[in-house]
C-alpha positions as CSV (number, residue, x, y, z in Angstrom):
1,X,79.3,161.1,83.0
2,X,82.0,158.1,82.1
3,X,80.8,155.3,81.4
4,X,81.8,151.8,83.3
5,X,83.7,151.0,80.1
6,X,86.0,154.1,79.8
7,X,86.2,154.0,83.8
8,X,87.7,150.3,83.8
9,X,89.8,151.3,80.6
10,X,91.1,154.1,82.3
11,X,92.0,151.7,85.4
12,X,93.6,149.0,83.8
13,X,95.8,151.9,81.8
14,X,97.5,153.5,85.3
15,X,97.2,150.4,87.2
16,X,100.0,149.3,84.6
17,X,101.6,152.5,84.3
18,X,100.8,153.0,80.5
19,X,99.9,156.5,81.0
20,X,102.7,159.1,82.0
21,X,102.2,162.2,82.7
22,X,104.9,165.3,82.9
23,X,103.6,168.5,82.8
24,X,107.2,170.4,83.5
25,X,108.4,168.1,80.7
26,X,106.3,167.5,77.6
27,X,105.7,165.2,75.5
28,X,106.5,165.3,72.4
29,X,104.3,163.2,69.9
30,X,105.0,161.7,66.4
31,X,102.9,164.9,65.0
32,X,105.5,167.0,66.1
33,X,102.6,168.5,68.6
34,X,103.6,168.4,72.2
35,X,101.7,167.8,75.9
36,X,101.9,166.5,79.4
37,X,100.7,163.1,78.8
38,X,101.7,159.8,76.9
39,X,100.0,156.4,76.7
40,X,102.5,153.8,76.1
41,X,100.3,151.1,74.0
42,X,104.2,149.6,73.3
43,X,104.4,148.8,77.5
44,X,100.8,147.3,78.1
45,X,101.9,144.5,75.5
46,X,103.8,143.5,78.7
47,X,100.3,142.5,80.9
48,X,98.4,139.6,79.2
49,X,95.4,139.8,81.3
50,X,95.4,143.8,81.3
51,X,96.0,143.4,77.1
52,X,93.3,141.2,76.6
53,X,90.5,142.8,79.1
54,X,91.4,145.8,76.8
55,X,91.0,144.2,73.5
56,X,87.7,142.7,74.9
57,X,86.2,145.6,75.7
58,X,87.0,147.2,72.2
59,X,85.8,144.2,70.4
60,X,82.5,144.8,72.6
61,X,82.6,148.2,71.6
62,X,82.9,147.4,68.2
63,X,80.2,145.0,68.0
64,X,77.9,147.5,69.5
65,X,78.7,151.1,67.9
66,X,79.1,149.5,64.4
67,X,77.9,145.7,64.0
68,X,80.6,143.2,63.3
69,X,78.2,142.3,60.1
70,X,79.8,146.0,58.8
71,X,83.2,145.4,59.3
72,X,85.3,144.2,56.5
73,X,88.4,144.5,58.0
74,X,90.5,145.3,61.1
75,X,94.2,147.4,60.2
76,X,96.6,148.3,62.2
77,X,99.4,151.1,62.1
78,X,102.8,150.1,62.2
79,X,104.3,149.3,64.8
80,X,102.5,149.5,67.6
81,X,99.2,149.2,66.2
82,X,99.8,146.1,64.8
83,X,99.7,143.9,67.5
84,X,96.3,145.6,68.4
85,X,94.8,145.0,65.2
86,X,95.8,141.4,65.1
87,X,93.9,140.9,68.7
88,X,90.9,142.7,67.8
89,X,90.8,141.1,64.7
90,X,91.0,137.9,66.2
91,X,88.0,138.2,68.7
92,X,85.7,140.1,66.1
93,X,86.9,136.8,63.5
94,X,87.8,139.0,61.3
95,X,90.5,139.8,58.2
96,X,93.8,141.7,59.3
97,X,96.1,143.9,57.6
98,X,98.5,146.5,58.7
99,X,99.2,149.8,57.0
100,X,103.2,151.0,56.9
101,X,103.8,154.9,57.6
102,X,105.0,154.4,53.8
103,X,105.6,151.9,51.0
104,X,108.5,149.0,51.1
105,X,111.1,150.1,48.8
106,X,111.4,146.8,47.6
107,X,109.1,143.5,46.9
108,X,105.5,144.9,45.7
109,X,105.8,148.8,47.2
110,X,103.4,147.9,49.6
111,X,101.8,150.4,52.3
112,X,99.2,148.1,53.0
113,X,100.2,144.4,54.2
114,X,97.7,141.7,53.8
115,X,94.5,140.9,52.2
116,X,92.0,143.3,51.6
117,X,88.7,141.2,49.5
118,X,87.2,143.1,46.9
């Protein structure tokens, strides 16, 4: 059964019309695989109090499958997973850094952006 937490995730997802779905007209994902449904995570940047219910309810999830006290670090995935990781970051108070798909090719060569402690 689904729990109250995937139920209001999966609410506040259609109720902003971040998931499409087109069955006579895949999708066709950045893996090159293809299927009938897309979540925009670009578009739900658009609804602040949809956005941050959603990065509350990760955070919670966080704290309670893995234990803030084993988190180093949030990252998130260029592009669109960096705004994500710089809001769960935030509410878990804890260091951010964002990978690129590959290195700069200028400056350090960095893939990873930020701070990672040793």
């Amino acid at each position: 059964m689904i729990n109250e937490t995937a139920r209001e995730a999966a609410r506040i997802l259609l109720d902003t019309r971040s998931v499409l779905f087109n069955a006579a007209e895949p999708f066709t994902y950045a893996s090159g695989n293809v299927g009938p449904v897309y979540v925009d995570c670009r578009r739900l940047l658009s609804f602040p109090a949809a956005r941050a219910r959603l990065m509350d309810m990760a955070a919670d999830v966080l704290r309670t499958e893995i234990g803030s006290e084993n988190i180093d670090v949030v990252a998130g995935a260029e592009t669109a997973g960096i705004p994500y990781g710089a809001l769960v970051a935030d509410r878990l108070e804890k260091p951010m850094v964002y990978v690129r798909k590959k290195p700069k090719g200028h400056g350090r060569m960095s893939q990873i952006e930020g701070h990672i402690a040793d």
